[in-house]
OpenMM code with the backbone's topology and positions (N, CA, C; nanometers):
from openmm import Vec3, app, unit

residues = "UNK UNK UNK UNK UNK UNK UNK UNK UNK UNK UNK UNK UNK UNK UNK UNK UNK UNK UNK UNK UNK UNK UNK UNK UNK UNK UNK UNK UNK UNK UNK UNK UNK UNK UNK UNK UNK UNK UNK UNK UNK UNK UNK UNK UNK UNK UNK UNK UNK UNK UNK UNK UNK UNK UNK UNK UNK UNK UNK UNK UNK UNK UNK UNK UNK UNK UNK UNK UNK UNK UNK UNK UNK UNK UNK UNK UNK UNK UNK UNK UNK UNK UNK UNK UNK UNK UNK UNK UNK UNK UNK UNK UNK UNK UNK UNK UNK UNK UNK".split()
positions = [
    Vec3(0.3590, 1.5817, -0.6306),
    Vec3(0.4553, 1.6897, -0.6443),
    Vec3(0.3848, 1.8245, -0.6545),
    Vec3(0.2729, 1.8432, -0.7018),
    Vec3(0.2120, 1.9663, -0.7445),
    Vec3(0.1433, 2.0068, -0.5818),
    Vec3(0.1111, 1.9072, -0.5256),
    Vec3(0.0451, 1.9692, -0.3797),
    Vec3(0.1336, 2.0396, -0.3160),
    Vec3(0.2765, 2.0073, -0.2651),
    Vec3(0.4157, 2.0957, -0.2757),
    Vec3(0.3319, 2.2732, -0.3150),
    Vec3(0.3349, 2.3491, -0.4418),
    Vec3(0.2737, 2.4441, -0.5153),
    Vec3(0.1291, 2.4983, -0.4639),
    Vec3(0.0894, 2.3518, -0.4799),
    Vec3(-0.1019, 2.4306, -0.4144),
    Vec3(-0.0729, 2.4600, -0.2216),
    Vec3(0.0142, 2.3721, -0.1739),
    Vec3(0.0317, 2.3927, -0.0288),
    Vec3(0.1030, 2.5248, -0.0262),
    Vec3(0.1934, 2.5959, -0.0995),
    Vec3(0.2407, 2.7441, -0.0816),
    Vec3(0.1355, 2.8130, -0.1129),
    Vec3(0.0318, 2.8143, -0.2173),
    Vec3(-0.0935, 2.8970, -0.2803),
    Vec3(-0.2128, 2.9014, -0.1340),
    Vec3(-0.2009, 2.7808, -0.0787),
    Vec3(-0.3005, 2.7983, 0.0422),
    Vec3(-0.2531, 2.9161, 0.1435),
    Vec3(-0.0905, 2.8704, 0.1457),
    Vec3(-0.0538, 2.9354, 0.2987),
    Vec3(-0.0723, 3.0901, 0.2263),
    Vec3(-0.0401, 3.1364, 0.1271),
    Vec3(-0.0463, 3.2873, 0.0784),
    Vec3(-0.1882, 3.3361, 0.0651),
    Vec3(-0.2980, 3.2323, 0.0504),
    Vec3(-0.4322, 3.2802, 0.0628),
    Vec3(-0.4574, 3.2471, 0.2103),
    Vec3(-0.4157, 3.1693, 0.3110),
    Vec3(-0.4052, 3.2317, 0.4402),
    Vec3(-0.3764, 3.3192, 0.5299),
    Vec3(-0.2469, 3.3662, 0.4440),
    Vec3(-0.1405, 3.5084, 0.5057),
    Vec3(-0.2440, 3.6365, 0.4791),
    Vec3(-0.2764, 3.6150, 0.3261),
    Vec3(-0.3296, 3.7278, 0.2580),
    Vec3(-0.5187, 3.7854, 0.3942),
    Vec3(-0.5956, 3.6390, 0.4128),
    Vec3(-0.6628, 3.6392, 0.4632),
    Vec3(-0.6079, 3.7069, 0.6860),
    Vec3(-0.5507, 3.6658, 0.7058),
    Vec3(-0.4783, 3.7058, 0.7936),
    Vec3(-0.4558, 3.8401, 0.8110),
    Vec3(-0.4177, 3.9345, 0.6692),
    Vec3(-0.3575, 4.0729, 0.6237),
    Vec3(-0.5061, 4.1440, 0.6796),
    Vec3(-0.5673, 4.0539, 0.5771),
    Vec3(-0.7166, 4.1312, 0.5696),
    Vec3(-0.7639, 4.1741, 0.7241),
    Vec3(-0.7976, 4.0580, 0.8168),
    Vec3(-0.7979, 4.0591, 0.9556),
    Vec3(-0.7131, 4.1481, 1.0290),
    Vec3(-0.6012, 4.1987, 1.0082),
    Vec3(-0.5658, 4.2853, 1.0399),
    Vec3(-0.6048, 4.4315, 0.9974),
    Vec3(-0.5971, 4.4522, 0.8923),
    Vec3(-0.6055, 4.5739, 0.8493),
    Vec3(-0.7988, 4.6274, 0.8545),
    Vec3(-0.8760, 4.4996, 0.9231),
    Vec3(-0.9992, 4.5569, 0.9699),
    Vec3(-1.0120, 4.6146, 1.0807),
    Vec3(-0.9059, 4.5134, 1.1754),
    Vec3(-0.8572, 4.6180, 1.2803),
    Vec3(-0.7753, 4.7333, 1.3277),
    Vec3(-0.7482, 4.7501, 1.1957),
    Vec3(-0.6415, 4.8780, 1.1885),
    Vec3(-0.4950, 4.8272, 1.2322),
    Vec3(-0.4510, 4.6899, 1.2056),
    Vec3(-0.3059, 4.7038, 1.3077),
    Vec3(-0.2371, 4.6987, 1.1665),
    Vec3(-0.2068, 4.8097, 1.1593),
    Vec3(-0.0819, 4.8322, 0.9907),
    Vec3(0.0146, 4.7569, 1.0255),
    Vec3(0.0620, 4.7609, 1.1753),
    Vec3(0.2038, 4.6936, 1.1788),
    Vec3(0.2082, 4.5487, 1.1265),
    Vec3(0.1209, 4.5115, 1.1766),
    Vec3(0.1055, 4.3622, 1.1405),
    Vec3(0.0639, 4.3112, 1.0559),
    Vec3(-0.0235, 4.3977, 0.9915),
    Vec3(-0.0409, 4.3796, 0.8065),
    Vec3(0.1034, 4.3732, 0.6950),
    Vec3(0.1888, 4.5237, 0.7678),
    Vec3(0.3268, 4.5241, 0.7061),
    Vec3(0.3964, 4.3817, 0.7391),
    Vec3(0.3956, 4.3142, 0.8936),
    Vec3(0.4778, 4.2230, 0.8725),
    Vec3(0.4548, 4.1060, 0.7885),
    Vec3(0.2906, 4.0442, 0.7582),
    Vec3(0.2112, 3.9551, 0.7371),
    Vec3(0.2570, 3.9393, 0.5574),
    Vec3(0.2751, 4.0814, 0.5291),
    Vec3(0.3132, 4.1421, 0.3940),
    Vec3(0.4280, 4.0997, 0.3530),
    Vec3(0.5316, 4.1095, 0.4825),
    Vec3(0.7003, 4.0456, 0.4139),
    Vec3(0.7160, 3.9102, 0.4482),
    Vec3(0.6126, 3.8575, 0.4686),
    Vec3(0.6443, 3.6940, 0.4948),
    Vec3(0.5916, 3.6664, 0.3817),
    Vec3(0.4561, 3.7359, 0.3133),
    Vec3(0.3814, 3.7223, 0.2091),
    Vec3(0.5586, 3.7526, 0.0495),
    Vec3(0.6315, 3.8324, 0.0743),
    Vec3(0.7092, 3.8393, -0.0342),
    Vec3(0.7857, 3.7133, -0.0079),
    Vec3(0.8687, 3.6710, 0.0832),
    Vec3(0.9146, 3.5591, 0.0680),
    Vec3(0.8709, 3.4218, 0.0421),
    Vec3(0.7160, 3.3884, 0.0965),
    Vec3(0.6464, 3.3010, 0.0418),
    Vec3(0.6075, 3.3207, -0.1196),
    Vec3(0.6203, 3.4016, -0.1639),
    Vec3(0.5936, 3.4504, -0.3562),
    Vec3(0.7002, 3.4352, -0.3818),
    Vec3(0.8207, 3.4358, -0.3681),
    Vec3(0.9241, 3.4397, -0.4229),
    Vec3(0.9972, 3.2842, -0.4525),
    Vec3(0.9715, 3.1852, -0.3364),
    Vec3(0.9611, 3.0605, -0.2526),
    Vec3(0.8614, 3.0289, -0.4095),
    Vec3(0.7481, 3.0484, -0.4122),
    Vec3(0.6454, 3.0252, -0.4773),
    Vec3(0.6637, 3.0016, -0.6619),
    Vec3(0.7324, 3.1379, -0.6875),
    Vec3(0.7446, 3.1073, -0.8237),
    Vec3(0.8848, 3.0145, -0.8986),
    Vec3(0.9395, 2.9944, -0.7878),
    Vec3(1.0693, 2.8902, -0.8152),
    Vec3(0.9637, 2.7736, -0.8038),
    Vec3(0.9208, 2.7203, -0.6965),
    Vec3(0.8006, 2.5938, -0.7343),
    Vec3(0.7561, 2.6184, -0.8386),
    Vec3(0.6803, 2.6775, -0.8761),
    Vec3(0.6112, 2.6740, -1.0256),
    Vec3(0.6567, 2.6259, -1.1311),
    Vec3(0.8019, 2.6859, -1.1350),
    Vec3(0.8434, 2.6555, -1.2385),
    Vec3(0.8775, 2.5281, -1.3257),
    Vec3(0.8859, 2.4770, -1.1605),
    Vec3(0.9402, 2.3272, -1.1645),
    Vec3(0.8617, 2.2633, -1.1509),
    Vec3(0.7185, 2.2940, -1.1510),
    Vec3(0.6090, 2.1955, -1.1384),
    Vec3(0.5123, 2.1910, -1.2201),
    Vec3(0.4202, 2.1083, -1.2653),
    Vec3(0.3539, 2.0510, -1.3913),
    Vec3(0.1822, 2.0773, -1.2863),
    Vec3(0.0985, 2.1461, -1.3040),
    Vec3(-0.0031, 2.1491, -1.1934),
    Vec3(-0.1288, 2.0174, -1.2802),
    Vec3(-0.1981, 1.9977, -1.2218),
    Vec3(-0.3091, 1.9046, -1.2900),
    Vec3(-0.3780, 1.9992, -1.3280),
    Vec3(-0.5231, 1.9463, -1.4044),
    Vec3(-0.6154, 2.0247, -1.4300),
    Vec3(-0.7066, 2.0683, -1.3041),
    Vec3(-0.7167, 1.9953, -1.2266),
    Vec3(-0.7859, 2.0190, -1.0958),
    Vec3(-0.7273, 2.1196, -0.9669),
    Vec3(-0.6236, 2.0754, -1.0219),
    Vec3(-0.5064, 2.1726, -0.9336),
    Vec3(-0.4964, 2.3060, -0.9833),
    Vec3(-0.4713, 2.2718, -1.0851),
    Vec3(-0.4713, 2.4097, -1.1268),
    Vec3(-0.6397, 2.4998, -1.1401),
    Vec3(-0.7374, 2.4279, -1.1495),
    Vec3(-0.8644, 2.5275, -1.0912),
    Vec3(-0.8570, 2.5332, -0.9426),
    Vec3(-0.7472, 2.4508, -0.8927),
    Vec3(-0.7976, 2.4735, -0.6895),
    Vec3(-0.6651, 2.5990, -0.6857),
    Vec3(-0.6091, 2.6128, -0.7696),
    Vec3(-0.5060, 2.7242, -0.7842),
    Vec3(-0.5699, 2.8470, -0.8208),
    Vec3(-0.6578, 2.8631, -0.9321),
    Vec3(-0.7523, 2.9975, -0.9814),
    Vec3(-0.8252, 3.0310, -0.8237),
    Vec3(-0.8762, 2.9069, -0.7684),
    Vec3(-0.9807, 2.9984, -0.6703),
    Vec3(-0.9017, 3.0173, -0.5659),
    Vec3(-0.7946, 2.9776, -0.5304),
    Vec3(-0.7198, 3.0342, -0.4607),
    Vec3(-0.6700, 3.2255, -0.4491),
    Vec3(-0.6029, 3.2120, -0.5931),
    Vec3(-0.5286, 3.3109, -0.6597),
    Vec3(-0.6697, 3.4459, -0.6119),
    Vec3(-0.7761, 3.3815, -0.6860),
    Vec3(-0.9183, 3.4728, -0.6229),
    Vec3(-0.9267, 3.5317, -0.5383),
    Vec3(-0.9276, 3.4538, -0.4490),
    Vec3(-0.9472, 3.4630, -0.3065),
    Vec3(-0.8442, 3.5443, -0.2445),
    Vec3(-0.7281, 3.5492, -0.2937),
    Vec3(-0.5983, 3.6007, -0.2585),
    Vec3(-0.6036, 3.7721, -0.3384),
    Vec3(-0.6607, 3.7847, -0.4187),
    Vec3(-0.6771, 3.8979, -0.5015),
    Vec3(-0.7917, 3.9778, -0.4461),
    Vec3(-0.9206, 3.9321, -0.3836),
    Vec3(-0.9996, 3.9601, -0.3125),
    Vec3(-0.9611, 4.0517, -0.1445),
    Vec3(-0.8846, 3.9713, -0.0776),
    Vec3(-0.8232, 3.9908, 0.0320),
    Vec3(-0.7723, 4.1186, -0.0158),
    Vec3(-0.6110, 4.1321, -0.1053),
    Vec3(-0.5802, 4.2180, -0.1595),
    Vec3(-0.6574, 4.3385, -0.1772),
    Vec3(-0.7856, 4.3300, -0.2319),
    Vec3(-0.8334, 4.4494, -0.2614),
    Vec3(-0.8991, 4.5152, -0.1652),
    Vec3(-0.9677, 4.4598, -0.0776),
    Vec3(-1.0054, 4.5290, 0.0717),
    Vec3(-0.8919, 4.5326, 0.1164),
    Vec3(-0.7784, 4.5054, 0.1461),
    Vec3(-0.6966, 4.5485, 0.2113),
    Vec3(-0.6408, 4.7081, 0.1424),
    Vec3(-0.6447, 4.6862, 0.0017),
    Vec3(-0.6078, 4.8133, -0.0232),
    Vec3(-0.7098, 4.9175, -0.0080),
    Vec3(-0.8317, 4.8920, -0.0359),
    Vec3(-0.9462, 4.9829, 0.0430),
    Vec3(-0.9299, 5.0241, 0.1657),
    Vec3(-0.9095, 4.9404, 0.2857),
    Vec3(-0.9278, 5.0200, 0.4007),
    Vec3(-0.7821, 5.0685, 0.4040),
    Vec3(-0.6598, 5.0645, 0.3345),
    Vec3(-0.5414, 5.1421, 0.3975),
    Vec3(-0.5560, 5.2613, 0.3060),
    Vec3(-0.6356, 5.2761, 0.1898),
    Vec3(-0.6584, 5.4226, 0.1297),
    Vec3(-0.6471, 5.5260, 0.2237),
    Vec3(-0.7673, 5.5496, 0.3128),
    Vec3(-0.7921, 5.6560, 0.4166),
    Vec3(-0.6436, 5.6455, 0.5265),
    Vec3(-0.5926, 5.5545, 0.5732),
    Vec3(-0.5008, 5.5240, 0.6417),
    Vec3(-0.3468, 5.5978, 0.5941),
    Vec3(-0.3826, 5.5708, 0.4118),
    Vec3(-0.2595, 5.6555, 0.3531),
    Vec3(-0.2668, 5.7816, 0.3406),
    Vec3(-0.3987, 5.8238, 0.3063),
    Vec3(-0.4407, 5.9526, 0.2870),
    Vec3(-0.4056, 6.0408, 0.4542),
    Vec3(-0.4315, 5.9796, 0.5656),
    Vec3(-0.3903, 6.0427, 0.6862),
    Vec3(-0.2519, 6.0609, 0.6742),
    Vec3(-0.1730, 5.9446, 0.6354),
    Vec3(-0.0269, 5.9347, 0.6436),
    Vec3(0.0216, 6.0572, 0.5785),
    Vec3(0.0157, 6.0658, 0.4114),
    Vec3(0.0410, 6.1498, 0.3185),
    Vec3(0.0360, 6.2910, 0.3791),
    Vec3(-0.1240, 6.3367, 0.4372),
    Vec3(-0.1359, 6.4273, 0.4948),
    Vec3(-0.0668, 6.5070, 0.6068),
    Vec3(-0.0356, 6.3854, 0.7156),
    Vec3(0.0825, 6.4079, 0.8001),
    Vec3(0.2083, 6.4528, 0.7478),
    Vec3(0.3244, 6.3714, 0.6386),
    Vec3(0.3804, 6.3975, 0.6422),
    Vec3(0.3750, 6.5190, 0.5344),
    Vec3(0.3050, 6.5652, 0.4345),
    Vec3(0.2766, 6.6840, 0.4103),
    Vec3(0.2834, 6.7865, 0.5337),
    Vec3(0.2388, 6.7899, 0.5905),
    Vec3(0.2090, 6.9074, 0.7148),
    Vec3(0.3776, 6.8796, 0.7713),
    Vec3(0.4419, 6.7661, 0.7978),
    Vec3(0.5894, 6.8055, 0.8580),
    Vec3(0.6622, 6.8500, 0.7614),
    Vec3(0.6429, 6.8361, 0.6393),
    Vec3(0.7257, 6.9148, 0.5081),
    Vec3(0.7556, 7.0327, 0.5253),
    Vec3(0.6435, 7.0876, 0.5646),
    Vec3(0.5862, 7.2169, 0.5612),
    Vec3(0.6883, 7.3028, 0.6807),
    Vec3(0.6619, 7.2281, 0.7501),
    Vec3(0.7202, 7.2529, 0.9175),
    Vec3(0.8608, 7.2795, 0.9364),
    Vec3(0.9066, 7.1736, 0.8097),
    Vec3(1.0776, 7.1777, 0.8162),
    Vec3(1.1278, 7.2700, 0.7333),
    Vec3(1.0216, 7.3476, 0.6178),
    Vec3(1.0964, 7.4235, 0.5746),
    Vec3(1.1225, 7.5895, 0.6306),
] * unit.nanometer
topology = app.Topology()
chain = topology.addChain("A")
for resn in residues:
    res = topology.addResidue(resn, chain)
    for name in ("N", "CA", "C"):
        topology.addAtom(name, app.Element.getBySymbol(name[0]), res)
């Protein structure tokens, strides 16, 4: 029953890994979409949990998961820094424009 739980924790440290791959190549779009499959798989995710009892083993193949998934996360938010900072900047400058 608990593999059910670790099999959603893989596919979200796959998606997440996936995100990453994108956003080295710069395709935001597909990071954004990779992102809302990523909320419905978390959401999917913590209703399993609740209802599930993990082992002790499982639950460390769950930590290095979660890792790994937090890792991804954080280079991803690294390289879209500069990406936001262009964005921000842009739409600063049309602010400007419209008034």
């Amino acid at each position: 029953m608990s593999h059910s739980v670790l099999h959603m924790y893989e596919a979200l440290a796959n998606a997440s890994a996936e995100m990453l791959d994108a956003a080295r190549r710069g395709h935001w779009d597909e990071v954004a979409r990779v992102e809302s499959a990523c909320v419905v798989l978390i959401a999917q995710l913590r209703v399993a949990a609740r209802k599930q009892q993990l082992t002790r083993e499982d639950d460390r193949r769950r930590l290095r998961l979660m890792q790994r998934i937090l890792a991804h996360d954080a280079e991803v938010r690294q390289l879209a820094e500069p990406w936001l900072d262009d964005l921000d900047a842009a739409l600063s400058g049309q602010r400007r424009t419209l008034h």
